[in-house]
C-alpha positions as CSV (number, residue, x, y, z in Angstrom):
1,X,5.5,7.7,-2.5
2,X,8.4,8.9,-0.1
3,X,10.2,11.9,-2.3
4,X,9.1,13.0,-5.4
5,X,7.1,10.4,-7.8
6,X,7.1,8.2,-10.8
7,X,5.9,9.7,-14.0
8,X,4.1,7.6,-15.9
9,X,4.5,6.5,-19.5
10,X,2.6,8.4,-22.3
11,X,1.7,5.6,-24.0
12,X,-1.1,4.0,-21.2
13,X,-1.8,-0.1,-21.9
14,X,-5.0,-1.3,-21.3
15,X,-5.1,-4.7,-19.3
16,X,-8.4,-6.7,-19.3
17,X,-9.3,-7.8,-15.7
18,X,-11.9,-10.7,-16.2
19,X,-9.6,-13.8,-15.6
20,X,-8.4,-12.4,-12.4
21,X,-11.8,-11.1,-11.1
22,X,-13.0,-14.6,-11.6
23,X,-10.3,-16.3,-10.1
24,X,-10.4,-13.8,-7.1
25,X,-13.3,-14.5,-6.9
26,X,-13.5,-18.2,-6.8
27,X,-11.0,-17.5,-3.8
28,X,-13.1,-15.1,-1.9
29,X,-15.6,-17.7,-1.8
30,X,-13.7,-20.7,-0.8
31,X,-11.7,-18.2,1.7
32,X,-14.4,-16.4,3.6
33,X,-14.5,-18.4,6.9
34,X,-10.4,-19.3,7.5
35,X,-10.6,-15.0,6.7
36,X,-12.8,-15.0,9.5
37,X,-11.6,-17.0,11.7
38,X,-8.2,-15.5,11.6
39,X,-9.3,-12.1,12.2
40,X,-6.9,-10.7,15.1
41,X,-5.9,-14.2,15.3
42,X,-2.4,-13.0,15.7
43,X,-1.1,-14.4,12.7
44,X,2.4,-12.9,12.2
45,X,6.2,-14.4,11.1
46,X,6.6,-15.4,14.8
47,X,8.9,-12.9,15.5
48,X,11.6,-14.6,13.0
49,X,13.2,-13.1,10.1
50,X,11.6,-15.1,7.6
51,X,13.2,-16.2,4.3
52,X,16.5,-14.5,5.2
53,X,14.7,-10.9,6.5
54,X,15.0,-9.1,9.9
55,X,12.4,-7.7,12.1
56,X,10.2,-7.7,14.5
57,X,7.1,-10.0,14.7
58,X,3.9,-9.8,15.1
59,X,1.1,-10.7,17.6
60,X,2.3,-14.2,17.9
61,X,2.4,-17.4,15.8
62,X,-0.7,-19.0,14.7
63,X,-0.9,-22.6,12.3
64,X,-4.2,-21.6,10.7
65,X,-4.1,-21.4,7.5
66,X,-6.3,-19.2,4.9
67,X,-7.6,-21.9,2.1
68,X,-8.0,-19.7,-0.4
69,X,-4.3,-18.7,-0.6
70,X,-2.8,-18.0,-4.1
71,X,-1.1,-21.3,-5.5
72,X,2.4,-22.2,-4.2
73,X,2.0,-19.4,-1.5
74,X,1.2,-20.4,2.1
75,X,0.2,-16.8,4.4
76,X,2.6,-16.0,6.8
77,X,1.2,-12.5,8.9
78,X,-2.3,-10.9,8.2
79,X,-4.7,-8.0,9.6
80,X,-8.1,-8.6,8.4
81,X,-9.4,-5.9,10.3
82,X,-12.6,-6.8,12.0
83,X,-11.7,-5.0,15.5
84,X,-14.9,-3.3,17.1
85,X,-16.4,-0.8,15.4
86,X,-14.4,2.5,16.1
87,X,-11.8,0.9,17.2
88,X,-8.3,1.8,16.7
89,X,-5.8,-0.3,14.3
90,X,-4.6,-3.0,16.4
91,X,-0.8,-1.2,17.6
92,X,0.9,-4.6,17.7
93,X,0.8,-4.7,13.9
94,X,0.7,-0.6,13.1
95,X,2.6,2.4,13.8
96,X,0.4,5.7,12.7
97,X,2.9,8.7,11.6
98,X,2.2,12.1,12.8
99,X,2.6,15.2,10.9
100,X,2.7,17.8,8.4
101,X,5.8,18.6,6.8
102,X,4.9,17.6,3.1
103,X,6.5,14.2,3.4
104,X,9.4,15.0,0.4
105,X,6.3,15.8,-1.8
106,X,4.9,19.0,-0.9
107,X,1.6,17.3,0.4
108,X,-1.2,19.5,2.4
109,X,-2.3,16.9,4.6
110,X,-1.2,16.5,8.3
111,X,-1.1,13.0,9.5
112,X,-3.2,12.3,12.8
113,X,-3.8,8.9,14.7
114,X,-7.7,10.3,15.4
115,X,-10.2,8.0,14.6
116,X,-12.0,10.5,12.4
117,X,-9.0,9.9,10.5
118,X,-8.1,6.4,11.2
119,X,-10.2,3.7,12.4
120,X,-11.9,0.1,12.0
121,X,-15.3,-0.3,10.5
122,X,-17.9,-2.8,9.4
123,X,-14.4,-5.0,8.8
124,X,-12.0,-2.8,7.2
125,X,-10.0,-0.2,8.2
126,X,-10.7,3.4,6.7
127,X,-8.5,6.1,6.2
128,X,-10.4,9.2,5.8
129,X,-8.8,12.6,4.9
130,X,-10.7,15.2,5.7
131,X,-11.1,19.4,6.1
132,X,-12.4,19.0,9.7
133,X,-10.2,19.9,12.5
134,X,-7.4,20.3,10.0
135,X,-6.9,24.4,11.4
136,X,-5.3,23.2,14.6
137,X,-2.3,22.0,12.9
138,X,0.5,23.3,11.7
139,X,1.6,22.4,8.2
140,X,4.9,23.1,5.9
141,X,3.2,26.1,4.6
142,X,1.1,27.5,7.1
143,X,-2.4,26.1,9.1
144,X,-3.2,22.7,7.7
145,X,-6.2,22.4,5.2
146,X,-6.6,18.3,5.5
147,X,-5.9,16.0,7.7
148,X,-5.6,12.3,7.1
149,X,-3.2,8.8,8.3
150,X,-0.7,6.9,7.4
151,X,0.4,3.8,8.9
152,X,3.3,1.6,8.5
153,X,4.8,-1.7,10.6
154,X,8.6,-0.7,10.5
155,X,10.1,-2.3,13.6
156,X,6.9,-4.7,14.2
157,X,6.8,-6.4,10.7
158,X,9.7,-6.5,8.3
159,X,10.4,-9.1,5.5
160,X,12.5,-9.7,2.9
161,X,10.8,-11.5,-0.1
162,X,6.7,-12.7,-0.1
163,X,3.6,-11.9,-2.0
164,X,2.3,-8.6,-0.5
165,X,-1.6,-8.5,-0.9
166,X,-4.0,-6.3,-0.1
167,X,-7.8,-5.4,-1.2
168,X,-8.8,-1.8,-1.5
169,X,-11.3,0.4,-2.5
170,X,-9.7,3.9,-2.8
171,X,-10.6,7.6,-3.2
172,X,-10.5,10.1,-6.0
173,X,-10.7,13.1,-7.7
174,X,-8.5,15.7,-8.0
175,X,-5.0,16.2,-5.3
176,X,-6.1,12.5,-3.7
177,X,-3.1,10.0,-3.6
178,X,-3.7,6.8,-1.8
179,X,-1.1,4.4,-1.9
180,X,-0.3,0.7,-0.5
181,X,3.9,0.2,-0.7
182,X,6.8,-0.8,0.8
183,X,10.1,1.0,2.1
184,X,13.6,-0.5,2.8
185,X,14.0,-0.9,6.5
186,X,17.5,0.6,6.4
187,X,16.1,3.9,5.5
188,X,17.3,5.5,8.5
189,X,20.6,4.3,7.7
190,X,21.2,5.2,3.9
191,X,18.1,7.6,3.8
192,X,16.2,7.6,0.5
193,X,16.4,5.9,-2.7
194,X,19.0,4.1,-1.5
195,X,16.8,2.2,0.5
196,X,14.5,1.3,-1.6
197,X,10.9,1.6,-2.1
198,X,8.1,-1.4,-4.0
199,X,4.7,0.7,-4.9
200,X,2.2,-1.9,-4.7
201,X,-0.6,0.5,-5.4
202,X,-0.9,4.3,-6.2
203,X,-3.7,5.9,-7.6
204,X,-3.4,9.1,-8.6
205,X,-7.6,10.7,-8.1
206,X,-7.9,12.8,-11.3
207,X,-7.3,9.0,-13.3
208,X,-9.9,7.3,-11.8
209,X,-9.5,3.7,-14.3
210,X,-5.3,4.2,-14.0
211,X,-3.2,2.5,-10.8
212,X,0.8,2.5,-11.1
213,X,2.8,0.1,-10.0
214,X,6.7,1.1,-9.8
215,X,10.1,0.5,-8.4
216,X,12.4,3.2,-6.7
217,X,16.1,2.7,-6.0
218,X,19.4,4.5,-6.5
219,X,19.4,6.0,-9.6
220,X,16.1,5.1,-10.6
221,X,13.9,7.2,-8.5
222,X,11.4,10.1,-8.8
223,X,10.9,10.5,-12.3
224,X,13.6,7.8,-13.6
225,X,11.9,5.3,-11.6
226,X,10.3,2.2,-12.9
227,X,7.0,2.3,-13.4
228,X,3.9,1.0,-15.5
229,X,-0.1,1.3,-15.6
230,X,-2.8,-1.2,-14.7
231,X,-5.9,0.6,-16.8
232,X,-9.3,-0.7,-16.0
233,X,-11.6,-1.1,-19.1
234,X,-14.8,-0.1,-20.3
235,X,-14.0,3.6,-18.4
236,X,-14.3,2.1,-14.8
237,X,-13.3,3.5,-11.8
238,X,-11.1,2.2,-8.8
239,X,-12.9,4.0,-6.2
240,X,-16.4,2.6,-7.5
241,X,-15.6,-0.8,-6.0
242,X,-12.5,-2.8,-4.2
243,X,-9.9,-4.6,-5.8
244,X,-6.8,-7.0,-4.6
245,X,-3.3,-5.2,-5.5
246,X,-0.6,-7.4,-5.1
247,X,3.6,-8.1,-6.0
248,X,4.8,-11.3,-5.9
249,X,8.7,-10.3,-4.8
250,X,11.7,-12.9,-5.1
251,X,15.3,-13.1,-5.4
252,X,16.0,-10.3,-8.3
253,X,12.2,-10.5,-9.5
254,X,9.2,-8.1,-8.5
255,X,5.8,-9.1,-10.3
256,X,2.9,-6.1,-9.7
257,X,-0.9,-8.0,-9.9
258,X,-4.2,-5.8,-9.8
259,X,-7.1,-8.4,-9.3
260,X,-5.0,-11.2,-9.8
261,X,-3.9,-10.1,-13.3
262,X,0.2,-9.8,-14.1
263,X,0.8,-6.6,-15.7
264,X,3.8,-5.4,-14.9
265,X,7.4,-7.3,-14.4
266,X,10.7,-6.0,-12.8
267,X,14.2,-7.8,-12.7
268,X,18.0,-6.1,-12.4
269,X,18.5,-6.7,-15.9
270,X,15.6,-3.5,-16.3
271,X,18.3,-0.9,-14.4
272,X,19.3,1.9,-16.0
273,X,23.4,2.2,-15.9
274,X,25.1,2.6,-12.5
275,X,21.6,1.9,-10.6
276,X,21.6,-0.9,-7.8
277,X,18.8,-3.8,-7.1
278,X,18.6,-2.8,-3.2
279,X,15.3,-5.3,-3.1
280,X,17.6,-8.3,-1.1
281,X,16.9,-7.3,2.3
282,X,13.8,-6.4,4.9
283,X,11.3,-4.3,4.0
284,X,7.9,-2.5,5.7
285,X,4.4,-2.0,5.1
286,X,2.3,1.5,4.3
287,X,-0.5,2.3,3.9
288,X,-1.7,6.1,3.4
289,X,-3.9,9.0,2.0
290,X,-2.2,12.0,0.8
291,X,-3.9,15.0,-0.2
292,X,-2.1,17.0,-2.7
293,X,1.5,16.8,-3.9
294,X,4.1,17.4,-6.6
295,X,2.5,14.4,-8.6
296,X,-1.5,14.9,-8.3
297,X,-1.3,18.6,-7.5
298,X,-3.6,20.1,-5.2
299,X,-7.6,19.3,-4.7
300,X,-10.0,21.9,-6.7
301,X,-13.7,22.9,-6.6
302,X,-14.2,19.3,-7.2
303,X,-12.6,17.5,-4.7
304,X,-15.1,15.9,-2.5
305,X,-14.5,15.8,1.1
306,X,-13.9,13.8,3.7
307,X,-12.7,10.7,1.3
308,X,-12.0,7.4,2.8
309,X,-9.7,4.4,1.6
310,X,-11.0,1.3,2.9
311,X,-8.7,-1.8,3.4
312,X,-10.5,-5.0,3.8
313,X,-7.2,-7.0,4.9
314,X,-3.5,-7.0,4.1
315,X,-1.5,-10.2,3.5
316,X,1.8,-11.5,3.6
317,X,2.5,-15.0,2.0
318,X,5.8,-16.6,1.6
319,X,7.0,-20.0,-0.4
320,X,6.2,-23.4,1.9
């Protein structure tokens, strides 16, 4: 999501969906109240490093535990979101980015902390990108035409190694690029790929049944990077309803889930020559809405605006 992006394969697979909905769903149920009763409960990696990682930690410690965690997972940090209404994300978990500058992609949003743009309702947070207000910024090519958010938990939540979990229901149509990822936490030092960045989630708005999952690193980045499809049957959409996206990442392995359905495997024996596995060390969460972009191109006549992205939690689990 950082600088540039993965092109995706020509030939698309097709992954059926109905033993993970029903086993997501059988969790749903048997989770709703420990999900509830952890909402801003504060439960975060203690402000350890956590299976080897660095970082910051969250709100505080907490021994609850959610009972409708994935098998052989126990959760370790979670936001589920159910501030007040209107409310902004809670800052002890989130950092919201600010600006225009295209973001390494060319994208024609500029990134606000408003709460027309970012904001807590009904039990989710929603990430809106929108025209309104958008001429009182400044943008890499002139007054902005969209403005939307982008958050992320560097230097407040950093781990190395967990299943990453989050449900969504996204936005579409043509130029809108949500995304759910993860970036190397030593970005600052060695910049990008060298980092490294896990795409939980993109969706690309002019495929509405297509997500990507994909793995950037030094010399297997942009279009070299790698990638694969989760395709929804039967011609459905993402954005008609929310799904749970998901990697399971351990020591040299990074497995990509849509809905609790494997689809797409990574190890270092899958590195082109001369690239690096730089996924050994702490990474950070993102979440965002671009608008527009060297992948999906700019919105048309048919975007509809303002589109929101609405996250009903994110998870971390680690191994007991």
């Amino acid at each position: 999501m950082l600088v540039f992006s993965p092109r995706f394969p020509t030939t698309i697979p097709s992954h059926s969906p109905s033993l993970g909905r029903a086993l997501q769903g059988a969790r749903t149920a048997v989770g709703l109240v420990a999900a509830l009763a952890l909402s801003n409960a504060g439960c975060s990696d203690g402000g350890g490093s956590g299976n080897g990682g660095g970082g910051a930690g969250g709100s505080g410690t907490t021994s609850t535990t959610i009972t409708d965690a994935p098998p052989g997972w126990i959760l370790a940090w979670s936001d589920e979101f159910n501030g007040a209404d209107g409310s902004a994300p809670d800052p002890v978990r989130w950092t919201a980015a600010l600006g225009g500058d295209g973001w390494g992609n060319e994208e024609r949003q500029y990134y606000t902390d408003d709460p027309a743009n970012v904001r807590i309702e009904g039990g989710a947070l929603v990430i809106t990108a929108t025209k309104e207000g958008a001429g009182a910024h400044s943008c890499w090519y002139g007054t902005c035409l969209y403005t939307s958010a982008r958050l992320y938990t560097k230097g407040k939540l950093e781990r190395r190694h967990g299943r990453f979990e989050a449900r969504i229901q996204v936005p579409s149509g043509q130029g809108m690029w949500p995304a759910f990822w993860l970036l190397g936490s030593n970005i600052d030092l060695v910049g990008w790929p060298g980092c490294g960045e896990i795409d939980i989630m993109e969706h690309v708005g002019s495929e509405p049944g297509i997500v990507h999952g994909t793995l950037h690193g030094p010399g297997y980045s942009a279009g070299a990077s790698l990638t694969d499809l989760y395709t929804l049957p039967d011609g459905q959409a993402f954005k008609d309803e929310s799904h749970v996206f998901a990697v399971e990442w351990e020591a040299n392995v990074v497995r990509f889930y849509v809905d609790d359905t494997l689809y797409h495997t990574r190890t270092p024996a899958d590195l082109p020559a001369g690239g690096q596995w730089v996924f050994e060390q702490p990474f950070y969460i993102l979440l965002n809405v671009a608008v527009g972009g060297k992948w999906p191109g700019d919105p048309d006549a048919s975007t509809v605006f303002p589109q929101s992205m609405k996250v009903d939690y994110v998870r971390l689990y680690e191994r007991p």
